[in-house]
C-alpha distance (Angstrom), angle and dihedral (degrees) to the residues before:
residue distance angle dihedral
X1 . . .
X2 4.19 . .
X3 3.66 114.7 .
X4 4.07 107.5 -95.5
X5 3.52 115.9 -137.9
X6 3.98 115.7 -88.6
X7 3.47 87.8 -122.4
X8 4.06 88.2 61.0
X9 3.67 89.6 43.8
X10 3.76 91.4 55.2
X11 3.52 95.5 55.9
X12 4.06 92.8 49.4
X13 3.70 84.6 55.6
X14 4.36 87.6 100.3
X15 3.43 89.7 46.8
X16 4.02 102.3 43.0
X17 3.89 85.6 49.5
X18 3.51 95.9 62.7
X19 3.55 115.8 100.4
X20 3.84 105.7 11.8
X21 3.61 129.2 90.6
X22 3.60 131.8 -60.0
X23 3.14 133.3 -95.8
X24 3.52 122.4 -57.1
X25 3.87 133.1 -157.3
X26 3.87 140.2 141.6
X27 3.50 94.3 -67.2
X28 3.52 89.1 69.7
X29 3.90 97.8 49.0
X30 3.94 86.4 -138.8
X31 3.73 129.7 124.0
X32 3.61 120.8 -152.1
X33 3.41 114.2 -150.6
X34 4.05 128.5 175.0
X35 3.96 117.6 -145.5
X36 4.27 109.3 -157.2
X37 4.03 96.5 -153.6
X38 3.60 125.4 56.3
X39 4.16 117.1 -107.1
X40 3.83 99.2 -124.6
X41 4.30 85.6 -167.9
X42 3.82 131.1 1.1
X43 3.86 90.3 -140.3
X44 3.71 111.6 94.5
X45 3.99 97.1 -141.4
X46 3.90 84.2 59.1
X47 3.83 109.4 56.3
X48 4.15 134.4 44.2
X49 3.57 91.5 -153.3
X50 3.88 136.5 125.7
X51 3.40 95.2 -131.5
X52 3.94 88.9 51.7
X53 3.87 89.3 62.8
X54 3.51 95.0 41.6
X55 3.57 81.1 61.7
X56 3.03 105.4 37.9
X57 3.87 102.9 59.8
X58 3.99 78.7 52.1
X59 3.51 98.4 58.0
X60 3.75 112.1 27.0
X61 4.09 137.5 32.9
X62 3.32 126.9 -122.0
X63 4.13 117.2 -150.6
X64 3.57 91.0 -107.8
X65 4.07 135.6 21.9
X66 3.62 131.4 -153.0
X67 3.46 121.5 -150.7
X68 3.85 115.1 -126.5
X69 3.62 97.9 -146.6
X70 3.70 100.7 46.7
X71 4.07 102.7 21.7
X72 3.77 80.4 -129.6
X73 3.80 110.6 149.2
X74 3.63 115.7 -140.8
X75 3.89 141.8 -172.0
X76 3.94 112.6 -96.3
X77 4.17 116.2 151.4
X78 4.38 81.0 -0.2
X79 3.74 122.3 60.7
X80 3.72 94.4 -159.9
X81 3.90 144.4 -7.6
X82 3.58 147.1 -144.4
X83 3.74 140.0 177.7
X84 4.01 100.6 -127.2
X85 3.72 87.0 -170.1
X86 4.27 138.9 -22.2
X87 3.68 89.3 -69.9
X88 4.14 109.1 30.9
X89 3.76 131.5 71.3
X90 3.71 115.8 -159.5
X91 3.77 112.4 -155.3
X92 3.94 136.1 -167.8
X93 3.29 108.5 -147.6
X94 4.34 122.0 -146.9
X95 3.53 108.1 -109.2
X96 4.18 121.7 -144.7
X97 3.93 88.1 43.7
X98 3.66 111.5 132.3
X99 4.00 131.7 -175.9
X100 3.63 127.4 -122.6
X101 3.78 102.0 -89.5
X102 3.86 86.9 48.0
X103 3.95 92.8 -96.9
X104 4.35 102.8 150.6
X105 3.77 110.1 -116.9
X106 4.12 109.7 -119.8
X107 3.39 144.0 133.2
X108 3.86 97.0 -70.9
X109 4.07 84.2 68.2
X110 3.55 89.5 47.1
X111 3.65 96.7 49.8
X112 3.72 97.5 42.4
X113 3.89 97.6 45.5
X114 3.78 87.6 53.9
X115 3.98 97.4 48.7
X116 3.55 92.0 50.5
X117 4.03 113.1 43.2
X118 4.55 81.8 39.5
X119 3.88 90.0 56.9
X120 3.78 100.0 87.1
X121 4.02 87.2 -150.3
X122 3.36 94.1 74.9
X123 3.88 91.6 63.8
X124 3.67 109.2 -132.3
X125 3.74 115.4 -165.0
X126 3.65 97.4 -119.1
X127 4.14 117.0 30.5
X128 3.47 93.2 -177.1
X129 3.85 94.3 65.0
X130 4.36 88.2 54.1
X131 3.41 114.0 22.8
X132 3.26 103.9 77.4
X133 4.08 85.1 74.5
X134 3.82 122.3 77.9
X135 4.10 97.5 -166.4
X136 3.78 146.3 -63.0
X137 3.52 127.8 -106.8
X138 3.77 127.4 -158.1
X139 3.56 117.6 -120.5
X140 3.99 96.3 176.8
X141 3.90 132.8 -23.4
X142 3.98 83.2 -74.0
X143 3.55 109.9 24.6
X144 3.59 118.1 75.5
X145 3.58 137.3 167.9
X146 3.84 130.0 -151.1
X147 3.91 115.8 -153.2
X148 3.95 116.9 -151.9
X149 3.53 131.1 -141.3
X150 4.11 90.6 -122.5
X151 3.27 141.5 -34.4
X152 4.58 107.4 -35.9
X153 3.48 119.1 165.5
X154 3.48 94.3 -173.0
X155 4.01 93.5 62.0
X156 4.18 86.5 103.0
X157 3.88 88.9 59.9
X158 4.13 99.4 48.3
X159 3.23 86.3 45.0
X160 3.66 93.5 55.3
X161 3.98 89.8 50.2
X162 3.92 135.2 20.4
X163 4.22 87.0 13.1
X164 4.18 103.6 98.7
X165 3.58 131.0 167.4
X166 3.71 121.6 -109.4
X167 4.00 125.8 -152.1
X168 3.87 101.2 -117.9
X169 3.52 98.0 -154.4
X170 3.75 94.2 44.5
X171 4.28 97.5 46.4
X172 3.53 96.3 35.3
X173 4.16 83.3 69.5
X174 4.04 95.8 19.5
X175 4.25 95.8 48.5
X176 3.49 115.2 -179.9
X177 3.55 103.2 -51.2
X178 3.81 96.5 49.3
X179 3.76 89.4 51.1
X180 4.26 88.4 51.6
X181 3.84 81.7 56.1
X182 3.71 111.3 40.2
X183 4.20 99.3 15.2
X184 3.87 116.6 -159.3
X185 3.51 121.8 -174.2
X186 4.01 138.2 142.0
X187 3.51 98.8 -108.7
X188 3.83 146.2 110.8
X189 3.70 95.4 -76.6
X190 3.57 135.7 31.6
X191 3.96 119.2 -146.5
X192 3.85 106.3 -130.1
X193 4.01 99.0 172.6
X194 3.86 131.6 36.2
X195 3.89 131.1 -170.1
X196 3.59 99.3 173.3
X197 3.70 116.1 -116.5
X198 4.07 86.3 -5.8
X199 3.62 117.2 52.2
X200 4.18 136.4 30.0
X201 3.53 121.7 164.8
X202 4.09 108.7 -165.5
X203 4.03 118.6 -166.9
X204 3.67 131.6 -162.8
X205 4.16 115.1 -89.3
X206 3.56 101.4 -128.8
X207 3.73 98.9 -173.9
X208 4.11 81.2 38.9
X209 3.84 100.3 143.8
X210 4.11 136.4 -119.4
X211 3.98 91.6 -66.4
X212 3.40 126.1 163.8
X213 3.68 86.4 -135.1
X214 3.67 78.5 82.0
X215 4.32 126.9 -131.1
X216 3.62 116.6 -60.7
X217 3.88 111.7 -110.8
X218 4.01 92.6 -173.8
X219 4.00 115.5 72.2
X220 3.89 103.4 -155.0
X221 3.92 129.8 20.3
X222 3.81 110.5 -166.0
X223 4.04 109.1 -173.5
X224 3.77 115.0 177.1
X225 3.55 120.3 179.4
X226 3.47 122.6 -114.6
X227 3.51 118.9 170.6
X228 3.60 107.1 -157.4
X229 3.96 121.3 72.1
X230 3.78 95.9 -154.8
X231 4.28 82.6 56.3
X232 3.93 83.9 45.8
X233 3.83 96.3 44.8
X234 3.95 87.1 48.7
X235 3.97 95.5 54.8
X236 4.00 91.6 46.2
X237 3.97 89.1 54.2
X238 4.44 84.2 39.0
X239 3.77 84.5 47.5
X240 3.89 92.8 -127.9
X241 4.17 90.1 114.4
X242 4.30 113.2 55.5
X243 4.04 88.2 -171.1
X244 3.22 145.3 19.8
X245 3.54 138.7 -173.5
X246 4.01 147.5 -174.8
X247 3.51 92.2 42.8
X248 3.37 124.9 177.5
X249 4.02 119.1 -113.3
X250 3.70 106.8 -119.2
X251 4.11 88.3 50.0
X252 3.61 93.8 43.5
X253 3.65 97.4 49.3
X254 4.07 89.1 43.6
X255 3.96 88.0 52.5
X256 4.13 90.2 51.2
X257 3.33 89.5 51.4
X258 4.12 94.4 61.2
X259 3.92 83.0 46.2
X260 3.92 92.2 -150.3
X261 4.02 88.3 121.9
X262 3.63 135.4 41.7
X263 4.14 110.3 -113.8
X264 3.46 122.7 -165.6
X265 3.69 126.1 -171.0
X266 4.05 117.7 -164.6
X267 3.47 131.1 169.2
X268 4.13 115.7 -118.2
X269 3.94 136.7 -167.3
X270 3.38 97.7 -110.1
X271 4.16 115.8 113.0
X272 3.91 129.4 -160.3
X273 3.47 108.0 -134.5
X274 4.34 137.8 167.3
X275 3.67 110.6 -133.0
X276 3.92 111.5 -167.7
X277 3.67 126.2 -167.8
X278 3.61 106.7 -86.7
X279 3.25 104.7 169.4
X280 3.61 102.8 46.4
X281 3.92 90.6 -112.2
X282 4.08 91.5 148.5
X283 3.16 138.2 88.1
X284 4.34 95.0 -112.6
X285 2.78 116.4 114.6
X286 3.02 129.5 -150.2
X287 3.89 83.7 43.9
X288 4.03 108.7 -139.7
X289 3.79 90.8 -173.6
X290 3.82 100.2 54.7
X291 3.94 89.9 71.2
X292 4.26 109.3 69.1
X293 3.71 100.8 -143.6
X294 3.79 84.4 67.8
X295 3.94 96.4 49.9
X296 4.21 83.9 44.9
X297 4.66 81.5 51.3
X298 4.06 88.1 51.0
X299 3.92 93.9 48.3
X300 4.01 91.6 38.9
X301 3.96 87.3 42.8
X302 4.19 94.9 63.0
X303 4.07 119.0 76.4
X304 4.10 90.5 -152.0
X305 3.38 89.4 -175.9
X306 3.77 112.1 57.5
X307 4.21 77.3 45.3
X308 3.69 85.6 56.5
X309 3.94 100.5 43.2
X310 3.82 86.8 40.3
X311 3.62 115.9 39.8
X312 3.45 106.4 13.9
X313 3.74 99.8 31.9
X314 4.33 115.3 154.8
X315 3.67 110.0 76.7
X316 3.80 101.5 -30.2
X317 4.57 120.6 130.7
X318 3.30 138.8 -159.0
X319 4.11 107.4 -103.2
X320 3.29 121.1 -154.3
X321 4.23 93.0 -176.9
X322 3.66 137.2 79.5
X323 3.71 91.3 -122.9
X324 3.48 130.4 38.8
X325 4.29 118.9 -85.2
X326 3.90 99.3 -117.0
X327 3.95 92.2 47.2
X328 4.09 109.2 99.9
X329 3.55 113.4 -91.3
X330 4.16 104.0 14.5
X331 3.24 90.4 135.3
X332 3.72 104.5 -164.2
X333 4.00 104.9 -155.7
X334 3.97 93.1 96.5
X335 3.42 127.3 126.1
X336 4.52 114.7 -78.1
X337 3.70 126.4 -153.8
X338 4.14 110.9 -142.6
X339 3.47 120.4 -143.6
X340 3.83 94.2 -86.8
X341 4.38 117.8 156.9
X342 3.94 93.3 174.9
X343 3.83 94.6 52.8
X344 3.72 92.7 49.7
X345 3.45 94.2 58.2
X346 3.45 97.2 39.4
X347 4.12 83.3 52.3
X348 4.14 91.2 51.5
X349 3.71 83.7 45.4
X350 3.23 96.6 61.0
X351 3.94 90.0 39.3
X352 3.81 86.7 70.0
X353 4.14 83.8 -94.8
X354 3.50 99.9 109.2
X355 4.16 91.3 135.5
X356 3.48 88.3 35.5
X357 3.91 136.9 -123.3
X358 3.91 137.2 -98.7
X359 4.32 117.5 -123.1
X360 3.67 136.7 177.1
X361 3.75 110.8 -106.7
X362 3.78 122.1 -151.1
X363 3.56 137.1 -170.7
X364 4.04 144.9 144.7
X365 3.20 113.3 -162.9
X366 3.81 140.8 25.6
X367 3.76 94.5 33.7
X368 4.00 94.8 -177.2
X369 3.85 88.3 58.8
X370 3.82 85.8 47.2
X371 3.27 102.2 51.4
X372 4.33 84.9 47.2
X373 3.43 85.9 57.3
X374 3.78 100.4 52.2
X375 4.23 88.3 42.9
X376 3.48 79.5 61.0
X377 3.81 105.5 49.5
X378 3.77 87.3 39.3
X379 4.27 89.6 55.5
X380 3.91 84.8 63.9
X381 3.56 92.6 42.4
X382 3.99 110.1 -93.8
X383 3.51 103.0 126.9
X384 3.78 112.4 -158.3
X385 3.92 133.5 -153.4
X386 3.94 91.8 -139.0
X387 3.94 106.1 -140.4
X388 3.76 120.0 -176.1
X389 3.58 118.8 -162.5
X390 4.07 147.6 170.5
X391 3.56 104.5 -90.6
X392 3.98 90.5 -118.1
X393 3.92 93.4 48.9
X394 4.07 83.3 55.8
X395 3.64 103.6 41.4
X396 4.07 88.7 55.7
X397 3.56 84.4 48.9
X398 3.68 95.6 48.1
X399 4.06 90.8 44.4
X400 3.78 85.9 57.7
X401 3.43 100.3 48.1
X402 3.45 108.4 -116.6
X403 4.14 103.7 122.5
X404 3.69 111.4 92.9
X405 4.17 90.9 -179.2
X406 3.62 128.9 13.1
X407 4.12 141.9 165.9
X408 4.22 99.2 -135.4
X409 3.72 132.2 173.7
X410 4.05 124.7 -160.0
X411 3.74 119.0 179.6
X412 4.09 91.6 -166.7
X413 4.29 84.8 -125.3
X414 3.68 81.6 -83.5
X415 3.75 93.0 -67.9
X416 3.65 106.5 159.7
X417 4.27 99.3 -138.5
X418 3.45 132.5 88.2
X419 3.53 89.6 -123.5
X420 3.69 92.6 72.4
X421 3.31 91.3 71.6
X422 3.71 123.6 14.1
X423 4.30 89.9 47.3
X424 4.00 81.3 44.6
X425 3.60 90.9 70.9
X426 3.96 108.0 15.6
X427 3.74 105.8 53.3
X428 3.75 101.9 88.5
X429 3.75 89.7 -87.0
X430 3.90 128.9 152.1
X431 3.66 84.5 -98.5
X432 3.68 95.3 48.4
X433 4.15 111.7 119.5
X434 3.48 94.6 178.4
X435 4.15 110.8 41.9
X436 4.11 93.5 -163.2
X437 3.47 119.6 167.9
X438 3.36 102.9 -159.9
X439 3.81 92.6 56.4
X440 3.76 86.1 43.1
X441 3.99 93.4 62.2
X442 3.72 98.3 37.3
X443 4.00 90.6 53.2
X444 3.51 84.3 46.7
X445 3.34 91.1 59.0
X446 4.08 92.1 39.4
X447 4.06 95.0 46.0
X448 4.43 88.8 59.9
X449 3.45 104.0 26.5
X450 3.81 107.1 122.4
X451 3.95 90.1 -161.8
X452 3.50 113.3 89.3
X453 3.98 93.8 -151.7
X454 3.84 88.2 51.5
X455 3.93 88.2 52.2
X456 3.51 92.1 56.3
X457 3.84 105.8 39.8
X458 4.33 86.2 46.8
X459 4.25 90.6 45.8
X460 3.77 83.6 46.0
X461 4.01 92.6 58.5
X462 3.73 95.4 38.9
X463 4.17 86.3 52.3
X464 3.94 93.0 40.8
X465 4.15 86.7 51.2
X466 4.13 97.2 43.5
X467 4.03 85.1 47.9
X468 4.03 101.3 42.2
X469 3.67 83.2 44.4
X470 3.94 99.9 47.6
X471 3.85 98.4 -135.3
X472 3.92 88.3 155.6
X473 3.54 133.5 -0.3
X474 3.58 104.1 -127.2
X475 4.07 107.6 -148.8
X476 3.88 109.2 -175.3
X477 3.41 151.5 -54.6
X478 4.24 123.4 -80.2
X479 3.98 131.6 -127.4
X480 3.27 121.6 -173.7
X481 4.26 130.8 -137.2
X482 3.83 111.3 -137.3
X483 3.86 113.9 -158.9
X484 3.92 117.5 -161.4
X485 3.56 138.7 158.3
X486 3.69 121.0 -101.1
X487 3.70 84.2 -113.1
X488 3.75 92.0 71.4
X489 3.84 129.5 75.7
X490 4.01 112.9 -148.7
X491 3.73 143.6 149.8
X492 3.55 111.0 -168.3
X493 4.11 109.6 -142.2
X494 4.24 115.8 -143.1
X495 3.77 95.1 -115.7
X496 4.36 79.3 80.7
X497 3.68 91.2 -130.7
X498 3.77 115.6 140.5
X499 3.68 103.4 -126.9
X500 3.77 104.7 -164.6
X501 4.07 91.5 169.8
X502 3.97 74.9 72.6
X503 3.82 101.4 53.1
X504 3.61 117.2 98.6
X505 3.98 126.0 174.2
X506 3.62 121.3 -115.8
């Protein structure tokens, strides 16, 4: 859906108010909060979403947390580590740390959370975030060891994000799709209602532990989804919505200019990207993406910049990486595509594409940059069928294979390593476009190398391969507009994770 004008959204605000929940202010002690994209499951091992880590580091504890300001990593659920040997992490665990449902925190939860998200049978959402462990072992009731698969120097970081501990007792009955329902976790907040994909209502952990996460100062969060910003941008002004978030530029920088909310622009990890079908995995035929030159046409096709200075605008770049530039090992001397429309059609020319070709064209989010994109490709002659789905319906589709083009983002669950993202998608995975061997075995060698030199020079030939090669055409990087009512203290952090431990009222 195009952006209406403000002045339109204004005068929906009577209608968009009726029917949702009254007012709210600090009397009540409860933040409103609006999420855009639909939760497909509360429990963290079972969705790839944004708004799954945002709750996430709400809910649960990880072992370890790293603090977005300094990079520091701290003890959360462990007191202290140590690396027994290349492939074994020995933890202490914090003692007097209890779960939700009153379950004590030990070892047992440790050990069973572990052994069940690493065993690739029970299909957690994202591999890439667990397999690199083989299984814990408990040592005593708070000493517990996790043994990896080989050698992964990145283990400290995933276990500082997407890695949460489980209640044994609790999932080993609940599974997956009891914990979506009735979440329990150790952390700040506690989840006490569920709609699925419409309604969670977070409050405060009062016997929440000495976290670095820090003491909630707001009692209740209330997040509803509502998928439409103009809806979203109605109930701020109503004053049924506290916060909002992953607002678009031109709305965002008309709603600072009225200065009756605080907005707050930050940049974020996450990276727009095209992936195109590499590998011939679909069923197109003939397959325009199998042949280079026309991968090099798509990348030359794009102007990323006037995208960047015109849509995305605040503090947004043009990437030229699979991965974003502050993660370890993104080595940025690859090959870059200018903006170039007469080369691209000289390149699908000399494909055998001189008049052109027709693809499916998927996306899920950010439809106006979408729909840039495919004016784009169509200018040089790739005419796309523009399909716009829910970001689950086109990740199953994409893990099967059957998306020849498509406008993705990935935000590597703020993990701060190349490996998040470029061995997310290049490793012969389901998600994996491209299905290169050569950039298989050197980010094999990149993902366990202990030696940091190693990591980088093995990253760097992985990177300089995907780009020479074209398997995506990475676009640019993402910020993201916060909207919040004066009444409401918050400074967003670039890892794009809602920290509501952090909010405060005014």
């Amino acid at each position: 859906m195009k952006n209406l004008s403000l002045a339109t959204t204004l005068a929906a605000v009577a209608f968009a108010a009726a029917g949702v929940p009254a007012l709210a202010d600090k009397a009540n002690d409860t933040l409103n909060v609006a999420f855009t994209k639909e939760l497909e499951n509360v429990d963290s091992y079972f969705n790839s979403s944004r708004e799954g880590v945002v709750m996430q580091r709400a809910v649960w504890d990880g072992l370890i947390y790293r603090d977005p300001a300094t990079n520091e990593y701290k003890g959360n659920l462990a007191t202290s580590w140590s690396w027994v040997d290349d492939t074994t992490l020995e933890f202490k665990l914090r003692e007097g740390v209890t779960f939700h449902n009153g379950e004590p925190f030990n070892a047992d939860d440790v050990v069973f959370t572990v052994n069940f998200v690493a065993d690739p049978a029970n299909g957690v959402k994202t591999q890439r975030n667990v397999n690199w462990m083989k299984s814990a072992e408990k040592i005593d009731d708070y000493t517990v060891r996790i043994h990896l698969k080989e050698k992964f120097p990145a283990a400290i970081e995933f276990l500082s994000g997407p890695v949460s501990m489980y209640p044994n007792e609790y999932y080993a009955e609940a599974g997956p799709s009891g914990m979506g329902l009735k979440p329990v976790g150790t952390g700040p907040y506690k989840v006490t209602s569920v709609v699925p994909g419409q309604h969670f209502v977070l409050e405060k952990n009062d016997a929440y532990h000495d976290s670095p996460k820090g003491q909630p100062a707001i009692r209740t969060i209330d997040i509803r989804t509502v998928p439409d910003v103009n809806t979203q941008i109605a109930e701020i002004f109503s004053g049924t919505l506290d916060l909002i978030w992953q607002v678009p530029a031109d709305q965002a920088g008309k709603l600072s200019a009225m200065d009756q909310f605080t907005v707050a622009n930050e940049s974020t990890m996450r990276v727009g990207y095209i992936s195109m079908d590499a590998a011939g995995r679909s069923t197109m035929d003939p397959n325009p993406f199998t042949d280079v030159r026309v991968r090099r046409a798509v990348n030359h096709a794009i102007d990323r910049n006037a995208i960047v200075d015109n849509l995305l605008k605040g503090s947004s770049k043009v990437i030229n990486t699979p991965c974003f530039p502050s993660q370890f090992g993104c080595v940025q001397d690859v090959t870059s595509y200018d903006y170039d429309p007469e080369k691209a059609k000289a390149l699908l020319a000399e494909a055998g594409y001189a008049d052109g070709f027709t693809t499916e064209f998927y996306a899920y989010r950010n439809r106006d940059y979408a729909e840039a994109i495919a004016s784009y490709l169509n200018a040089v002659g790739i005419k796309t069928d523009f399909k716009m789905l829910q970001y689950s319906a086109l990740r199953e589709l994409n893990m099967k294979g059957e998306v020849p083009l498509s406008f993705l983002t990935w935000g590597s669950y703020s993990i701060n390593d190349a490996s998040a993202m470029v061995s997310q998608f290049f490793k012969h995975g389901s998600l994996d476009d491209a299905r290169d061997d050569q950039v298989l075995a050197d980010l094999t060698v990149a993902d366990s190398s202990t030696d940091p030199a190693e990591r980088i020079d093995f990253y760097g030939k992985a990177l300089k391969r995907i780009t020479d090669q074209a398997y995506w055409a990475p676009l640019f990087s993402y910020n993201t507009n916060y909207v919040f009512k004066k009444s409401v203290n918050y400074t967003p952090t670039p890892d794009e994770v809602l920290r509501f431990t952090t909010m405060t009222w005014n």
